[in-house]
N, C-alpha and C positions, 0 to 999 in steps of 0.2 A: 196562370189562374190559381189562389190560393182555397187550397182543400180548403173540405168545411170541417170546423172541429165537431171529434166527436165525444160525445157524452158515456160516461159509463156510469151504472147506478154497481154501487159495491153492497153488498151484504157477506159479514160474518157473524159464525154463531159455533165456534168450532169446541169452546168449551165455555165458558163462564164471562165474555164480553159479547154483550149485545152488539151490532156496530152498522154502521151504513154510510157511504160514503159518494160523494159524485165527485169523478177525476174526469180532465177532459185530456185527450190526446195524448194519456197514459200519464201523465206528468203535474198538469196545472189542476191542485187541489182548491176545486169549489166549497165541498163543504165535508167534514169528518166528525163525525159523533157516533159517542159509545156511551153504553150501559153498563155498568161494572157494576159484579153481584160480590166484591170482595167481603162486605161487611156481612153476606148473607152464609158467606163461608168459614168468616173469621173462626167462629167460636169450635169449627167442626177442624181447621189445620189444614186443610185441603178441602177441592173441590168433589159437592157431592152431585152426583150426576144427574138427581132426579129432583132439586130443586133447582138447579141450571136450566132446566128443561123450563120447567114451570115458570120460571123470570124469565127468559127470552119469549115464551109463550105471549106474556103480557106484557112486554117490551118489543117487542120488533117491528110492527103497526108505525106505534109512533116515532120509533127511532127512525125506520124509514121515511116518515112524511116528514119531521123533523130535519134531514139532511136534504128534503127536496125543498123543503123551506130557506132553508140557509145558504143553499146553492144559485137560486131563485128560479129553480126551473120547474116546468109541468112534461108531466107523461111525453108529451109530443116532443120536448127536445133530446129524452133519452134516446140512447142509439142502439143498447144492449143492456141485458142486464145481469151481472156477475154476483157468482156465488161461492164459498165453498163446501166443499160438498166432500171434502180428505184432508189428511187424518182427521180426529177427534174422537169426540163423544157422541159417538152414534144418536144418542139421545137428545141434544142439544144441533147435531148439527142439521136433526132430518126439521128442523124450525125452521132454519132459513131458507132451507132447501126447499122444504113447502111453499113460503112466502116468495122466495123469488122463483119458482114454477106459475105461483099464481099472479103474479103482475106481469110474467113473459106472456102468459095464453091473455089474460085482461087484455094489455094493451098493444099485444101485436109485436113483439119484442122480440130479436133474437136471445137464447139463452148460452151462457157460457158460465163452465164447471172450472174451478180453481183449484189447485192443491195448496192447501195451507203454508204446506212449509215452501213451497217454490212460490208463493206469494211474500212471505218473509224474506227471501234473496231479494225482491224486488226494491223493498222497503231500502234498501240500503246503495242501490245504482238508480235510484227514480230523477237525480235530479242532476245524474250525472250525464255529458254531453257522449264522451267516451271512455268505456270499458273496455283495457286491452287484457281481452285471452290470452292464452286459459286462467281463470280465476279459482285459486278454492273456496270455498265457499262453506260458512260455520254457522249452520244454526245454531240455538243456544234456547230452549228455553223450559216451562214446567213438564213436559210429556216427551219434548223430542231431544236428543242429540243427534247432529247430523252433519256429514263432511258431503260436499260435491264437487263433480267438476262442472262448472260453468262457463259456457262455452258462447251459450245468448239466453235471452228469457222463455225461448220454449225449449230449451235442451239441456238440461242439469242434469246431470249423471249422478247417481248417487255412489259415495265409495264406499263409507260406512256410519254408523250407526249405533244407536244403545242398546247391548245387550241383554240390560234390567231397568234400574231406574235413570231416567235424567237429567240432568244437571240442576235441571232447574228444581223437580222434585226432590234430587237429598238438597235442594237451599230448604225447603219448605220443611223436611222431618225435621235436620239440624234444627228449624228456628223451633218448632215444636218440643227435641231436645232438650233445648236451652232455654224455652220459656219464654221465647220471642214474639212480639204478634205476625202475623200474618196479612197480607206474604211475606214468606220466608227471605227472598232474593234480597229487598230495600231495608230488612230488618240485620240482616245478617253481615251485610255491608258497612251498614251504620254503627253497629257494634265493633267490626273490625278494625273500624278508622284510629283505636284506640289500643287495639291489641298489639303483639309480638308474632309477626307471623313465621317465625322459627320456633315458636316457646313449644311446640308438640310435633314428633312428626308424625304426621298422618298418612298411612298407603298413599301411594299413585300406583291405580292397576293401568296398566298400559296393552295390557291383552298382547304380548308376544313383540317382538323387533318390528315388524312389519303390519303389524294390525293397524286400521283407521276404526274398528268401531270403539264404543265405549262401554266403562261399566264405572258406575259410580255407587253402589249397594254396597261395596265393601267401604268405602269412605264413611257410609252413614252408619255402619255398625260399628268402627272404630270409635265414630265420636259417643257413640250409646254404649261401649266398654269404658270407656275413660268417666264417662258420667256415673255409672253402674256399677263399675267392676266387671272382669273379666268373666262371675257365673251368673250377673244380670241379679245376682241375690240380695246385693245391698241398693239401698236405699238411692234413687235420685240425690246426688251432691248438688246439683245446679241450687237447689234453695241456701244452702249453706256457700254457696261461691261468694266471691268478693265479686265487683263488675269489672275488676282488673282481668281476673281469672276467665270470667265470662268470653270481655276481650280478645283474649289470650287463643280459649277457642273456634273463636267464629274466626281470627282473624286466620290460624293456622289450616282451619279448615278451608277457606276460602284457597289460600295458600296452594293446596295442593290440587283442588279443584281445577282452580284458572292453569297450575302445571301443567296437566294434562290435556286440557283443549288448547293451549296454546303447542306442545307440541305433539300433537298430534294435528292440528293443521301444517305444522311445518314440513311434516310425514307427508301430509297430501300434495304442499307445495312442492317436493322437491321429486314425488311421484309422477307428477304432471307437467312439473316446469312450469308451474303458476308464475306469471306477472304481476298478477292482482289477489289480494284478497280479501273476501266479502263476510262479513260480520250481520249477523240480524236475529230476533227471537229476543223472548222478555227478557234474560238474562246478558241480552246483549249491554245492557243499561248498565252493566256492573261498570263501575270506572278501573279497577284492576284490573279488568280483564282485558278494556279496551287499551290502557295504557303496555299490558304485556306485549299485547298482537305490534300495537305499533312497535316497540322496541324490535320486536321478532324481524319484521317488513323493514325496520331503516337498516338493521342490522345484515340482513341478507345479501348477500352477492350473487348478482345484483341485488338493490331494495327493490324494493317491491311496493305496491301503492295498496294503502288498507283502506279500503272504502267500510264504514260504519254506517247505520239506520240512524236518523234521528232517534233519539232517546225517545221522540211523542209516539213513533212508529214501532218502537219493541216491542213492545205487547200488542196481543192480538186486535187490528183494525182492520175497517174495510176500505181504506186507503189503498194499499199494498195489494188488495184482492181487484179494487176498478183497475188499479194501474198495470197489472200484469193482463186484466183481460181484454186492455187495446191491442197489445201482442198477436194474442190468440184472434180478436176480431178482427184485424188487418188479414190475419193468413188463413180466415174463415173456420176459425175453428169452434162449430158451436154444437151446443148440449139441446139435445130433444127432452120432450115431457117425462118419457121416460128414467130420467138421471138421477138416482139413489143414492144417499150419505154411505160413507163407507169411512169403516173405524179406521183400518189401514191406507197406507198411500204412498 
């Protein structure tokens, strides 16, 4: 006798994309829609916490009713309803957190609490039949860096992590630097495609032989010495650059970037004896970084198989957040009324 499939309703609201999503059986995406406040950030370089609040506020309603639209389902065929509720912006994510508390008690719904970034690893094995462990596993994106080991969907270990900012936040200063628009990641890239990326070299902190976490803050002040000068006394040069020059930096910077997380995944693969490994987070979208990793994986002995996110799924969606909470639904793992945003996770 063939189970019944089940419905999950997704909500995210972890920083600045509104989003809501119905997967059924973890895998088959019904409907996916988001609210992106990027133009309400543009002009500020980054995301401000308390106007993210304020648009999810008045986005979340219809972006939810909107995905039950487009899925074509009513209340009665949801099964559960998924949220996350870790990391972020405490202030943007106690939104969704609210909304999806209030349609669990509404309509009688179990509820289920998502970790952001372990809904990101999902985004990148969703549509795969088999994943052979041990996996590393590379977040990437404006708030997190993050190495794991991946083992299945409810057991990611985390190995390490951003000491300051990043990866994806110095994309966002550099393009701020350089006079980029915003976001930084798609801007930064684009400029690249044109550069030398030998023409500067720029640090790789690798934090010690043996370290997996990260730190990218000294990357973002080399490229603010090179534009400033070394006492920060002279004058921004970026108005006076050529777009060769411009080029020149985004691409070197990228350069040393994509260095660093490619090996230092390779650190975690050869830590764990990875088979597999897993790519996801806004920054996953960069095409250098994706084409490094694979090099890295055909390269290895053995290779290794590089499972990447859809580019539609790197940035933050609530695709990734229904499909990981079939997981938890099957092995009954569900969130009472009680369940709180929390900035860490």
């Amino acid at each position: 006798m063939q189970e019944e499939t089940i419905n999950i309703l997704g909500v995210e609201t972890s920083c600045d994309e509104t989003a809501a999503a119905v997967v059924a059986d973890g895998r088959i995406v019904k409907s996916a829609v988001v609210a992106s406040q990027a133009k309400l950030h543009e002009k500020y370089g980054g995301v401000v916490p308390e106007i993210a609040s304020r648009a999810h506020i008045e986005k979340i309603y219809p972006v939810i009713k909107e995905a039950m639209v487009q899925a074509k389902v009513a209340e009665d065929d949801v099964d559960a309803i998924a949220v996350a509720n870790q990391p972020g912006l405490t202030i943007a994510l106690v939104v969704g957190v609210t909304a999806a508390k209030t349609l669990s008690f509404a309509w009688g719904k179990p509820l289920i609490a998502i970790n952001h970034l372990h809904a990101h690893l999902q985004s990148a094995i969703m549509s795969e039949d088999d994943v052979e462990p041990p996996a590393a596993a590379l977040i990437v994106s404006g708030g997190h860096t993050s190495l794991y080991d991946y083992r299945s969907p409810l057991e990611p270990r985390l190995l390490g992590s951003t000491i300051d900012d990043a990866a994806g936040e110095a994309f966002d200063k550099v393009a701020t630097i350089l006079k980029l628009p915003y976001p930084g990641g798609p801007s930064i890239e684009k400029a690249a495609a044109d550069g030398d990326p030998a023409a500067i070299e720029f640090p790789r902190s690798m934090l010690g032989r043996e370290s997996l976490d990260f730190s990218f803050s000294g990357i973002k002040t080399a490229v603010l010495y090179h534009c400033r000068g070394q006492d920060m006394k002279g004058e921004n040069k970026v108005d006076s650059m050529s777009r060769q020059q411009i080029a020149d930096i985004a691409a070197s910077f990228q350069a040393a970037v994509v260095d660093v997380l490619v090996k230092k995944t390779q650190r975690a693969a050869n830590k764990i004896g990875a088979k597999t490994v897993l790519l996801g987070g806004g920054v996953a979208a960069n095409s250098t970084l994706r084409s490094a990793l694979k090099q890295m994986c055909d390269s290895g002995t053995p290779p290794k198989k590089l499972l990447v996110a859809p580019k539609q799924y790197c940035t933050d969606n609530a695709v990734m957040v229904a499909s990981l909470a079939y997981y938890k639904y099957k092995a009954g793992l569900f969130a009472d009324l009680t369940l709180e945003p929390k900035a860490t996770g």
